[in-house]
N, C-alpha and C positions, 0 to 999 in steps of 0.2 A: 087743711093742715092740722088742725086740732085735733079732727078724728084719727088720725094719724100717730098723733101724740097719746091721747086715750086707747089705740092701741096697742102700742111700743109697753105704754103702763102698765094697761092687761097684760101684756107679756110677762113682763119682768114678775106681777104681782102673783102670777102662774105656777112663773121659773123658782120664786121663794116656797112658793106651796109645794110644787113637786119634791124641792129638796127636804123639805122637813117631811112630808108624806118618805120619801125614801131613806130616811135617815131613823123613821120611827119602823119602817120593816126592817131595816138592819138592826135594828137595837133591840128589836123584840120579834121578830118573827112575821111571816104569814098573818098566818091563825090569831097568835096573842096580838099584835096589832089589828084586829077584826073588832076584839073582844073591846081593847083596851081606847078604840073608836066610837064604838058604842055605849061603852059605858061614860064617855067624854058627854054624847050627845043626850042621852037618857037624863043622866044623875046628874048631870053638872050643866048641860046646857049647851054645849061648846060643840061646834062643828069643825073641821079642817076647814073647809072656805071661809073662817070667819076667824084664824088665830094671828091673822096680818091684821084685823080691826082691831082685835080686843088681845092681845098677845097678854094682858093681866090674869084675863079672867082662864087663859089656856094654862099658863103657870099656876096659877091658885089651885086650876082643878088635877093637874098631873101633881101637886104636892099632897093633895086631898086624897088621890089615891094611893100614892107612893109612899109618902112619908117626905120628912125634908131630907133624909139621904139620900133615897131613893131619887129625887123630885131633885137634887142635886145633878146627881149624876148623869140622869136623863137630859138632862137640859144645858150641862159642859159638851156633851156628845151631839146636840143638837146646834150651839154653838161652833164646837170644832167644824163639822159637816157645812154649814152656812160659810163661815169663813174660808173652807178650801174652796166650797164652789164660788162665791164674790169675790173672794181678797182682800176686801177694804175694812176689815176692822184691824187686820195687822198684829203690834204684839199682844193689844189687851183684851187676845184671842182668851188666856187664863184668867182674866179678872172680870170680862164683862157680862153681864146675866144676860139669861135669854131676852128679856123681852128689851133691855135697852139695845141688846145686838139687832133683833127686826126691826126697832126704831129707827135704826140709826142705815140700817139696811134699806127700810122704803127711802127715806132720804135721800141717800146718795143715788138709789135706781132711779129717784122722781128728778131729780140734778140732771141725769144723764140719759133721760129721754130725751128724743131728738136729738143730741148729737151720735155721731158714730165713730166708732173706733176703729184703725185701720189694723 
């Protein structure tokens, strides 16, 4: 049963990655999302399979390259996209930061291993 559950986790912790990997092609491209990958992993450290462990050190380094506007904006977009595909952060889709939204997002996915919804 456990493995089972470690599964289901895998899953979900997959299905978050996929959506911020596709959420960073729509927002930046192909190509500039190539770039803007590599220079995450190079300069700053940070890999896509690792911005659900350290979702801080993923924001500090897209603010590090963007700017805090920039590094704003990215990251309401990145929020909007998470919350259409989950649903469960609701209204304070406009007030809550990216990394307390994946917080709050393995949470509720980690809740709702093992049960299923009909």
């Amino acid at each position: 049963m456990q493995r089972n559950l470690d599964k289901e986790k895998d899953e979900s912790y997959i299905k978050l990655l996929v959506t911020i990997d596709k959420s960073m092609r729509d927002i930046f491209g192909e190509e500039t999302v190539n770039a803007v990958y590599y220079h995450l992993r190079k300069k700053h450290m940070v890999k896509l399979e690792d911005i659900l462990e350290e979702p801080e050190s993923f924001a500090r380094a897209i603010k590090a390259i963007f700017g805090d506007t920039g590094a704003d904006v990215i990251e309401s977009l990145l929020v909007k996209s998470l919350c259409d595909e989950f649903g469960v952060i609701g209204q304070r889709e406009k007030t809550i930061g990216l990394v307390d939204c994946l917080d709050e997002l393995k949470v509720s996915l980690s809740k709702n291993v093992g049960k299923r919804v009909p």
